[in-house]
N, C-alpha and C positions, 0 to 999 in steps of 0.2 A: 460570325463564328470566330471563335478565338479560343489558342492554347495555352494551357495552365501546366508550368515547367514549373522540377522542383524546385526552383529557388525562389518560386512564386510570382516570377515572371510571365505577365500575359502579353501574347505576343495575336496579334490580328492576321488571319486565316482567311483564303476565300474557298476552302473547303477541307477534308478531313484530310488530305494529305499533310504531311507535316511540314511547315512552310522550312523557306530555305535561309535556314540561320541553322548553327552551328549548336547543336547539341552535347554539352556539355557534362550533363551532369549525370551521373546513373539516378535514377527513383522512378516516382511516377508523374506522367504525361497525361493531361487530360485536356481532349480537345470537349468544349462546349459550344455546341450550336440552337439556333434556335428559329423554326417552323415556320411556316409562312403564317402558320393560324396563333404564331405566339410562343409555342409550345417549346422548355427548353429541356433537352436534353444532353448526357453526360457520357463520354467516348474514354473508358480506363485504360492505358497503355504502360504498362510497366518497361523501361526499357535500361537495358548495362549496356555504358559507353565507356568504349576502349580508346583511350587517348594514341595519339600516335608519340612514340617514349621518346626520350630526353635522354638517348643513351649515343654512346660510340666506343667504337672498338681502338682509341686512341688515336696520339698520332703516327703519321709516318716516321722511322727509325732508321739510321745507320750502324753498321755493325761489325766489327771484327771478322774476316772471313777466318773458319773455326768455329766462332761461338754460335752461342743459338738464342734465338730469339720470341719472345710470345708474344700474342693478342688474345684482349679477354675482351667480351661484350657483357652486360648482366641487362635483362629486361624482363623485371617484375614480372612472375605469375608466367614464364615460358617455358614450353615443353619442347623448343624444337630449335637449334640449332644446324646452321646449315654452310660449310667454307663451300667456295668454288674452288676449294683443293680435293675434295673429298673429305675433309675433317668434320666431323661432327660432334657438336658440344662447344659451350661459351669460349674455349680457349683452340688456341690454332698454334703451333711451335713451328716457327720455319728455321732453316740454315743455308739458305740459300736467295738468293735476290730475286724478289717474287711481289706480285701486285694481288690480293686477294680478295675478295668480298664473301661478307657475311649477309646471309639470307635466317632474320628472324622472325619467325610464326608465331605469335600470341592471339588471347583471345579466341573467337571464334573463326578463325583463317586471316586474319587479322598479316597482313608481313612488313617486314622494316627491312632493310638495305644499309651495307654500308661498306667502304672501301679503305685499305690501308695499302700501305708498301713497306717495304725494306730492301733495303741496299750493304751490301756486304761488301767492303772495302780491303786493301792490301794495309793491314797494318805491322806491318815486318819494318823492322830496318839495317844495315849492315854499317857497322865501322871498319875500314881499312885501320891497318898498323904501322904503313911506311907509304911515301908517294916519294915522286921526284920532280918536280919543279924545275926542267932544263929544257922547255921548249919545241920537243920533240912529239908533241899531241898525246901522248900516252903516261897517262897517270901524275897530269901537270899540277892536281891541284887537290888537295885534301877537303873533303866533304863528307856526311852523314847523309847516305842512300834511307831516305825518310818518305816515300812517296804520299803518305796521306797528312803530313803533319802540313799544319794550315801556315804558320811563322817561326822562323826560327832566331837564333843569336847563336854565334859562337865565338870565344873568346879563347887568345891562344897565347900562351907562361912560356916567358927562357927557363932555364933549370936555375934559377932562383927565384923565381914566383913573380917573375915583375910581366904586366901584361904587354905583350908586344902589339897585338893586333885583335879589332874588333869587328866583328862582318856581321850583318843582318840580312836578313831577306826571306824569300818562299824558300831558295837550296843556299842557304850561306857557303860559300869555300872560300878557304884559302890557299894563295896563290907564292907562298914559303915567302913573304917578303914581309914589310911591317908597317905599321901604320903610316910612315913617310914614303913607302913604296920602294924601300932599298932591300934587295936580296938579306936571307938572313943565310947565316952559316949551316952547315950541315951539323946533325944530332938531334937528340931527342926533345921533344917538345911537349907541353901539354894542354889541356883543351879542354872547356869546360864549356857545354852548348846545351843551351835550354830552347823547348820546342812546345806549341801547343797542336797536342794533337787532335785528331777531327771532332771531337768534343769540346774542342777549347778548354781543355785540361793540361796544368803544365805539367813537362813532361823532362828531366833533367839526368843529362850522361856526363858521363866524365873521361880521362883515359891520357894515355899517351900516344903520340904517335913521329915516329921518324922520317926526318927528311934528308934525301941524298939526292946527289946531285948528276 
């Protein structure tokens, strides 16, 4: 006994079950067998094979706390979307930091799975206007309150544009002194600091700010 797949593949059977290989193709299926007394006959099985899809709901995202964010699935020939949020239909909008999965129904009960996240981060930042660098713990050193920026630079002008000092790092600050590490004088300063933030997009301020003493 042996079956006859649409791609005209015959595959050896030891009875009318459909042996165990991977059915492929939508068409017809014909098992043939043949009698003790010789005799052969012919078994027509028409059958539609639903692949299991080649789809995803993306990947995981980070996000702006504020903004809002979506997931889309698309899988040929589906009537049925399903979030573990409640959301139903290919698209799912969150705004908040959430782990979700999509439950998709095709075919003839046919389901798919699949899992995403998003994470909503602080993307705010604050510039100070004045600090004071005397030692006293309180407001010693001038920096850009940047919490999700991944590397920063910041680069700090006498009032004629000549650079005095250069800081790198996760929180660059500066500690009013100068690249030789001598106090500098009291008055206004300026500052030019460039940041990649959590996208590793550059991200570039500018500004002045005063130091006293």
């Amino acid at each position: 006994m042996y079956w006859i797949l649409p791609s005209g593949q015959q595959i050896i059977a030891d009875s009318l079950l459909f042996p165990g290989v991977a059915a492929v193709d939508t068409g017809l299926y014909y098992s043939v067998g043949t009698t003790a007394e010789g005799c052969v006959d012919t078994l027509k099985r028409e059958m539609v094979i639903y692949l299991y899809p080649e789809a995803s709901a993306g990947a995981d995202k980070i996000a702006c706390i504020g903004e809002e964010v979506s997931f889309s699935i698309d899988v040929p020939g589906t009537s049925f979307y399903q979030w573990s949020n409640g959301t139903f239909g290919p698209t799912v909008y969150l705004n908040e930091s959430d782990t979700v999965s999509v439950t998709v129904t095709y075919g003839p009960g046919c389901k798919f799975r699949d899992t995403v996240s998003v994470r909503f981060i602080d993307c705010s930042y604050s510039i100070p206007n004045v600090f004071s660098p005397n030692g006293d713990g309180v407001n010693d050193d001038f920096y850009i309150n940047y919490p999700s920026a991944r590397f920063g630079v910041l680069n700090i002008y006498n009032r004629w544009g000549e650079l005095i000092r250069l800081i790198t790092g996760q929180e660059p600050k500066w500690n009013g002194k100068n690249q030789e590490e001598v106090p500098v004088p009291e008055g206004t300063y300026f500052f030019v600091a460039g940041y990649k933030d959590y996208l590793d997009k550059p991200v570039e301020m500018k500004g002045n700010i005063t130091l006293i003493r």
